[in-house]
N, C-alpha and C positions, 0 to 999 in steps of 0.2 A: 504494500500500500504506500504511494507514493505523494507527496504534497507536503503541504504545512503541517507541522504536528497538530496546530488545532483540528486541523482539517482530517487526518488519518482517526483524531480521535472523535471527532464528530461523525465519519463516516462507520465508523464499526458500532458505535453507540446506538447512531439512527439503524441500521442495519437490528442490532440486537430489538430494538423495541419492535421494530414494522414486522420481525419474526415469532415475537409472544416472549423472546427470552426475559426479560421484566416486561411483566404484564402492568397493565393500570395499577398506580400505587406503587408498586416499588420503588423505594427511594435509593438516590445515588450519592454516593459518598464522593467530593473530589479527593479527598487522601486515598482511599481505596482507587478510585482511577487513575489516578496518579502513581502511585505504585507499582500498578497495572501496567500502566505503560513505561514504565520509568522516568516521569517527568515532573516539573514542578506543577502548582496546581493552577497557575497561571493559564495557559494553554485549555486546561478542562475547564476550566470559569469558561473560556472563551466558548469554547464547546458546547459548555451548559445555556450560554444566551441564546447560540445559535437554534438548538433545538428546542428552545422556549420561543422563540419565533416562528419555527415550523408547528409549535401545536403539538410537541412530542412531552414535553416537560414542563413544571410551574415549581418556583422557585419560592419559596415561603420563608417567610422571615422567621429565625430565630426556629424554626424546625427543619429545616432542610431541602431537597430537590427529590422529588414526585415525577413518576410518569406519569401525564394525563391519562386518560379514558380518552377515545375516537370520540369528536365532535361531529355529530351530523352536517351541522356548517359547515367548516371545511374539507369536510368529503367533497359535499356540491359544490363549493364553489371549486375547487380543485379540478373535480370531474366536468365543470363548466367552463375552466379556463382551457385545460388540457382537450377537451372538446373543440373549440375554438379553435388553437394555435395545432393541431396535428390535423384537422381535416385540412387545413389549407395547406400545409407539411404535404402529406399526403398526396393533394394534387399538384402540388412542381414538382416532388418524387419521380411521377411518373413523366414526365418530361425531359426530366435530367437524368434518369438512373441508368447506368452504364451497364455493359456485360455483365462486368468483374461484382459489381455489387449486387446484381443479380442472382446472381453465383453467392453470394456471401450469404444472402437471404432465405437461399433456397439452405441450404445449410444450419441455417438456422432454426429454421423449421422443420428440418427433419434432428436436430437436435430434440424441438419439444417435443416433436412424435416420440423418440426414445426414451424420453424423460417421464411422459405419461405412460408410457409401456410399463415403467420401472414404479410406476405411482411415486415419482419425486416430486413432490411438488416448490420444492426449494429449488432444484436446480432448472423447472420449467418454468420459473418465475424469475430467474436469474437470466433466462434464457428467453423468456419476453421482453424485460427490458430492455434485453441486445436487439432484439427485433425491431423496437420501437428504437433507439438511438440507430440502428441501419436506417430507417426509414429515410429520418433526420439529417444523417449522413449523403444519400441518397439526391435529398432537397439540397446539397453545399448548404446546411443549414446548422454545423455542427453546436453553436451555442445555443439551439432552441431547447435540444435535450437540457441541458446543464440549469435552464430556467424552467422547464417541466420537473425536474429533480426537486427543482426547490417548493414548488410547491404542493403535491404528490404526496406525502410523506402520510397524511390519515389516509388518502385512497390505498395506497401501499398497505398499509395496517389491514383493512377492510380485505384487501385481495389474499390477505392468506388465512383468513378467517371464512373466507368466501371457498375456498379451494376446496376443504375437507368434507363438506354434505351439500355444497350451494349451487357452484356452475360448475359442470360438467366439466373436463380436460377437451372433453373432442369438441365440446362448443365452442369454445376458444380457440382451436388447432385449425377451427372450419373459419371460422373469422379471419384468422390470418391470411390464410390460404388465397379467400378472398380478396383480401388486400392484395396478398405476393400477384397473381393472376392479373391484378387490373395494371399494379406495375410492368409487369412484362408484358402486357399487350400497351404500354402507355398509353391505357386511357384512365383520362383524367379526372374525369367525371365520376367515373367507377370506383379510381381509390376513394375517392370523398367521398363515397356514399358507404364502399365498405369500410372506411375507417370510423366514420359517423357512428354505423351500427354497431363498430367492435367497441367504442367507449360507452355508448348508452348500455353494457349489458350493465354494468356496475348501477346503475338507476333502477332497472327489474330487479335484480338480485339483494339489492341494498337490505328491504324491512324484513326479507327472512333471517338474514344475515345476522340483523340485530335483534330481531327476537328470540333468533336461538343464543346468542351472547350478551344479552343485557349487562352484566358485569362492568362490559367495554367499552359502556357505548354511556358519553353524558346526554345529559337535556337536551333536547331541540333547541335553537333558540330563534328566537323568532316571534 
């Protein structure tokens, strides 16, 4: 893992929560993380703000640092923003995408086919977001991922909550496919409609999601 120490340890932290390893509530010690990684605790303050901005953590005076619970707000607006900026991704994709990245994509996909073969759904979900930053790739669009990254982070949460009894592996493998298909016939029209449809599953799937995890899930607000 490569970047800023805040950053390495901001990304394995966000990674730990979006996978259930501290669930809602578990609180995080900077000495403990700092130790952890062998650093001062400088660096993890930093870390702790950042993922108090994503919606990951809430910082409490004179008791310590809390993983949130999944806000239904920013699920939606997440899934609202990421909506927006990848269906138009999507259709310059298919204008711009070359052989080679064609090739990369198709690869990719037959990655999450093995993946759900094996019922991983870690490594199929590691292996969607390659999909979705190829896409991006694809658009010479590389800093659009980097700003879906930042805001993603409860949709993230929801989607491996989602995996175990909620949407299907081959629902999702068909969705792609969808997409891959309209990129390599470059048409344009088609990715934006199947990328449209591959983000709205997260809006069907959302209330079983959470009434089978109440636990995870705060207040509406609203």
């Amino acid at each position: 893992m490569q970047g800023p120490v805040n950053q390495r340890i901001y990304r394995a932290l966000r990674e730990s929560i979006v996978k259930g390893v501290f669930p809602p509530g578990s609180p995080l010690s900077e000495k403990d993380i700092s130790d952890r990684f062998g650093v001062s605790r400088q660096p993890v303050r930093e870390a702790f703000i950042k993922l108090g901005e994503a919606g990951l953590v809430q910082v409490l005076p004179q008791r310590g640092t809390f993983v949130m619970k999944i806000s239904p707000k920013r699920v939606e607006d997440g899934r609202f923003i990421r909506e927006a900026v990848e269906v138009a991704v999507a259709a310059r994709a298919a204008e711009r995408v070359t052989p080679a990245q064609i090739d990369a994509i198709a690869g990719l996909l037959a990655g999450q086919r093995a993946a759900a073969r094996r019922n991983d759904t870690a490594a199929f979900l590691d292996l969607d977001d390659a999909f979705h930053q190829a896409v991006a790739n694809a658009a010479d669009c590389p800093s659009v991922w980097q700003t879906i990254e930042n805001i993603k982070a409860n949709m993230d949460r929801v989607r491996y909550l989602s995996l175990a009894d909620v949407t299907p592996l081959d629902v999702l493998i068909a969705q792609h496919e969808a997409i891959f298909e309209a990129l390599h016939a470059r048409d344009a029209q088609a990715a934006r409609a199947a990328m449209q449809q591959h983000l709205r599953e997260l809006t069907i799937s959302f209330e079983p999601i959470r009434a089978r995890n109440p636990d995870w899930f705060g207040v509406a607000e609203g």
